[in-house]
C-alpha positions as MATLAB code, in Angstrom:
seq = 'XXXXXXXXXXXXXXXXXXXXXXXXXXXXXXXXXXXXXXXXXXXXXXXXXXXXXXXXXXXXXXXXXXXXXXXXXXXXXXXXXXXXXXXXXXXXXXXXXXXXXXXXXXXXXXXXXXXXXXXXXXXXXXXXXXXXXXXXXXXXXXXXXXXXXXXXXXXXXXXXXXXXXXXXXXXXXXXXXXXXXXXXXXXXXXXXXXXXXXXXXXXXXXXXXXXXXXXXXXXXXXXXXXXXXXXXXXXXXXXXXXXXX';
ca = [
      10.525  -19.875   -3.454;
      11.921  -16.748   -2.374;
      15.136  -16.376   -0.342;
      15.007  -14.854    3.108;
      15.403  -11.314    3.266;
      18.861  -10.559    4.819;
      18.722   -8.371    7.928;
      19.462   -4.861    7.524;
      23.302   -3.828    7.410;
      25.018   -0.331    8.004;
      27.514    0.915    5.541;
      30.859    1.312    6.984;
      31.339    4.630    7.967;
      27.664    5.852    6.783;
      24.694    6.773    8.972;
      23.008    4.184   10.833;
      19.758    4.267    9.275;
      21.643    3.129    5.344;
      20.573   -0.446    4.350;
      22.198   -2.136    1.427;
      19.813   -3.103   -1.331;
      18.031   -6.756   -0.611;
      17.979   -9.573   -3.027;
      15.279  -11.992   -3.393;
      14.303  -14.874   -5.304;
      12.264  -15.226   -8.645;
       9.053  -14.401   -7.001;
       8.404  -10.707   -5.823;
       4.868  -11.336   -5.201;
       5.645  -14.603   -2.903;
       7.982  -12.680   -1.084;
       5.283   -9.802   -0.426;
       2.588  -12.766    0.732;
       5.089  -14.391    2.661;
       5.849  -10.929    4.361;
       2.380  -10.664    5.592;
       2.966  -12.833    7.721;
       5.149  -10.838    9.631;
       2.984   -8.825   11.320;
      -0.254  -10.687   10.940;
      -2.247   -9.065   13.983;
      -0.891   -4.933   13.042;
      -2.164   -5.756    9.493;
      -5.524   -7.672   10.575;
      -6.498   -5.005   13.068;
      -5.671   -2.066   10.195;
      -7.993   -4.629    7.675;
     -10.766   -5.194   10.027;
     -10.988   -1.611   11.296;
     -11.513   -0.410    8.083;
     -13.948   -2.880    6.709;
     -15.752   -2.123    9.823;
     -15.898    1.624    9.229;
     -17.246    0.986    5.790;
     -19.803   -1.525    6.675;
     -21.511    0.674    9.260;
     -20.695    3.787    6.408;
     -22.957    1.487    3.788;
     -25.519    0.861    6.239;
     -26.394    3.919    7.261;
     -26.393    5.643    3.944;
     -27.076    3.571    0.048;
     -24.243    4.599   -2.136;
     -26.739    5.174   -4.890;
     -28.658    8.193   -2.729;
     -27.912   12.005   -3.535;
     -28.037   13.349    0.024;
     -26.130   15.005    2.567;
     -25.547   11.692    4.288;
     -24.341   10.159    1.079;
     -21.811   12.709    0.729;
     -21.014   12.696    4.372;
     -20.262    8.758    4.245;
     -18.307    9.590    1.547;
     -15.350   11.623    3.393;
     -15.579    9.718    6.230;
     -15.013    6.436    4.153;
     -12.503    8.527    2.266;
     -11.029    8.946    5.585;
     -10.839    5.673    6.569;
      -9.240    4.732    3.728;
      -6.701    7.282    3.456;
      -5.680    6.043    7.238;
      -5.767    2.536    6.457;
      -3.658    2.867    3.542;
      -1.113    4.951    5.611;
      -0.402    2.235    7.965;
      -0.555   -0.423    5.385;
       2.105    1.363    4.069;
       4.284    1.715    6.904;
       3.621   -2.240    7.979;
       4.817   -2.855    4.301;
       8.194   -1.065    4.505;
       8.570   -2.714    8.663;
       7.938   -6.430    6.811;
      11.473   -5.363    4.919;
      13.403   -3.427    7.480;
      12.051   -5.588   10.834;
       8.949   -6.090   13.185;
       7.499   -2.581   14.818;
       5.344   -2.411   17.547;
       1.727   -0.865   17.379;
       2.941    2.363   19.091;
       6.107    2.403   16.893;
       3.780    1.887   13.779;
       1.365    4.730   15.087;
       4.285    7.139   15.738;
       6.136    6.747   12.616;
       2.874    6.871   10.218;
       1.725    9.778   12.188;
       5.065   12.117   11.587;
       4.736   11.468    7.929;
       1.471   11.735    7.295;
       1.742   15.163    6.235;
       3.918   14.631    3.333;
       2.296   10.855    2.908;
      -0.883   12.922    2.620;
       0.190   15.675    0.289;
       1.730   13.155   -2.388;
      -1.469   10.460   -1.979;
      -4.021   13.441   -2.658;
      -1.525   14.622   -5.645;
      -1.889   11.167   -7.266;
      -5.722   11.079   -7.023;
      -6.306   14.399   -8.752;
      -3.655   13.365  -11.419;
      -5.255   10.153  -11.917;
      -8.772   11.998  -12.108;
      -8.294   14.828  -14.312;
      -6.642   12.566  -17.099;
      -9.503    9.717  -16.524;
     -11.846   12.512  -16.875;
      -9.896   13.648  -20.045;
      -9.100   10.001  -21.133;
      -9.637    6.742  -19.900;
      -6.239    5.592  -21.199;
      -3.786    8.510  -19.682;
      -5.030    8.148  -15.840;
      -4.790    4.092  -16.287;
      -1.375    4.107  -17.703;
      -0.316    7.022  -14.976;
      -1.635    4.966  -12.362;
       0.580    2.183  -13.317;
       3.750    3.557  -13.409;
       3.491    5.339   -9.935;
       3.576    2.016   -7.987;
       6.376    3.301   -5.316;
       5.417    6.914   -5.054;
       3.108    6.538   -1.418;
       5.991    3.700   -0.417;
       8.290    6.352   -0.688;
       6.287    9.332    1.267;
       5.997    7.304    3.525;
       9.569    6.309    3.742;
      10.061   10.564    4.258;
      11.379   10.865    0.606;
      10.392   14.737   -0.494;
      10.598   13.526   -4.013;
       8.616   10.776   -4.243;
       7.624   10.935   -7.823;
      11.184   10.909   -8.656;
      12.320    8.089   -5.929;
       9.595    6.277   -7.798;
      10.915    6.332  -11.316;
      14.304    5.885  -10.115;
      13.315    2.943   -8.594;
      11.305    1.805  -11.677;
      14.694    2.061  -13.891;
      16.480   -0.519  -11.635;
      14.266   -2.858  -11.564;
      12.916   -2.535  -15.241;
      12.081   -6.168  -15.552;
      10.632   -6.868  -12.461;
       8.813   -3.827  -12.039;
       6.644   -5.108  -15.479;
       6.268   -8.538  -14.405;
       4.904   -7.781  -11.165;
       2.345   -4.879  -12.608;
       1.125   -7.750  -14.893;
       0.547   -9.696  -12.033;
      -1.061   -6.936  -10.223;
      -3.689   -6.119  -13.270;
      -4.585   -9.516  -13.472;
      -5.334  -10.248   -9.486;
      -7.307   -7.002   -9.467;
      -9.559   -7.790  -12.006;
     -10.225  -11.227  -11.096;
     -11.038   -9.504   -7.361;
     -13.621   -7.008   -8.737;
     -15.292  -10.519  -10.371;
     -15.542  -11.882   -7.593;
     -16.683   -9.162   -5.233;
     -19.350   -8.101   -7.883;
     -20.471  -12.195   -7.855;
     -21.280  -11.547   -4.264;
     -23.436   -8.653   -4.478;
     -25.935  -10.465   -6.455;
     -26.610  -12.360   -3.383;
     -25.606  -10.772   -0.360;
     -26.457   -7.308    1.039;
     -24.703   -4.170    0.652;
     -23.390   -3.810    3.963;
     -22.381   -7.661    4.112;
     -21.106   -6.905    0.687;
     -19.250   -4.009    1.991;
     -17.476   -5.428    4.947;
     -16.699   -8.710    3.424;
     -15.284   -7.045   -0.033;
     -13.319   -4.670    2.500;
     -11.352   -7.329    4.195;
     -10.730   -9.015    0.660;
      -9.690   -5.949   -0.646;
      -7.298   -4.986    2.644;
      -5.466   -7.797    2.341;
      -4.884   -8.039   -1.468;
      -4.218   -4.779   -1.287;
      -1.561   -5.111    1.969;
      -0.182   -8.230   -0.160;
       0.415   -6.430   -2.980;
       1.868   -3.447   -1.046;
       4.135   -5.546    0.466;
       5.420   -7.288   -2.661;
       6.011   -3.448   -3.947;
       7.905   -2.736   -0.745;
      10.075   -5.734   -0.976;
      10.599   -4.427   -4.720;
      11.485   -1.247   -3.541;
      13.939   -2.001   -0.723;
      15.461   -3.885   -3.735;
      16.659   -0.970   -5.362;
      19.541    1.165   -4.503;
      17.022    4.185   -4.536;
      14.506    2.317   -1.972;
      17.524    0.910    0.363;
      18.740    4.412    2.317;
      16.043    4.200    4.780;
      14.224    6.740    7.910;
      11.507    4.285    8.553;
      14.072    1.597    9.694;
      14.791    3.689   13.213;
      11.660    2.519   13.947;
      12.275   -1.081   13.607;
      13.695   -4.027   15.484;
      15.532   -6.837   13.219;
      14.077  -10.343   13.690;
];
């Protein structure tokens, strides 16, 4: 099992908002499912809200139509996910630096979301022009940028490089856990495409949704623990925000 995550602690003399990096145990990915449970209702209502935005989204509109609604459904559930993936974010980096209210989680997410925005939309059309080139190039850059929304959203300008710093001192763990991560997401898509066989699309939707929130906000987490690891990931803004357990 993984140790418990030290609260955070000021360097002498240094701003109040520097953490030293944590240590944890042999498990990065238990400590990121353990950490969901640290703000189980913010995470549920972010999960649910979203699922229930693309249910109603797949109802009103097949995915497989070529209309204006289609295409209408589509930014909105773009939308959706975009916002849910902010705040999964931000609850990630609070289950490392302490608890945060709703309000506190809605006020911090909201005064980054510019940049959090800017870097998220950067890595989609990276990751689509090269899958459009090549399969292989926007897979392989899609692995290697696990930190880079972690760290917009923890106000870092440079998030590509924050990323690969952060990827350099944690070499070892950083592989491990991306091993991990390939493997749970392709056993998910399995099993989410073994229930559309018998359930219907919007069923399909809301249920894969939820599934898919909360991997996803597990696996989020476990990359946030990774990253407050790191010497890079430790200086922190988001931390103001929180209140130590």
């Amino acid at each position: 099992m993984s140790r418990t995550i030290d609260a955070p602690i000021t360097e002498p003399g240094g701003p109040k908002d520097t953490l030293k990096p944590r240590v944890y145990g042999f498990s990065v990915l238990v400590t990121g499912f353990a950490r969901l449970f640290k703000q189980p209702l913010a995470f549920a209502l972010v999960i649910v809200a979203n699922a229930a935005v693309q249910g109603l989204l797949t109802h009103w509109t097949i995915l497989t139509t070529d209309t204006p609604e289609f295409y209408f459904s589509a930014i909105l559930s773009g939308i959706s996910l975009l916002v849910c993936f902010a705040f999964i974010c931000r609850l990630a980096l609070a289950t490392v630096d302490g608890k945060i209210t709703l309000a506190q989680m809605a006020r911090s997410t909201t005064n980054r979301a510019g940049l959090f925005l800017l870097w998220v939309l950067a890595e989609l059309a990276a990751i689509w022009v090269l899958t459009v080139l090549f399969f292989w190039p926007g897979l392989i850059f899609m692995l290697v940028i696990p930190f880079v929304a972690l760290a917009a959203m923890d106000g870092r300008r440079n998030a590509l490089g924050t990323n690969f710093r952060a990827i350099r001192e944690r070499f070892g763990r950083y592989l491990v856990t991306m091993v991990f991560w390939i493997v749970i997401m392709l056993a998910s898509d399995v099993l989410i495409g073994l229930g559309s066989i018998t359930l219907s699309p919007t069923v399909v939707a809301v249920i894969g949704w939820v599934y898919k929130g909360l991997v996803g906000a597990w696996l989020t987490c476990a990359f946030a623990a990774l990253y407050r690891s790191t010497t890079t990931g430790a200086a922190t803004t988001t931390s103001a925000d929180a209140t130590t357990p």
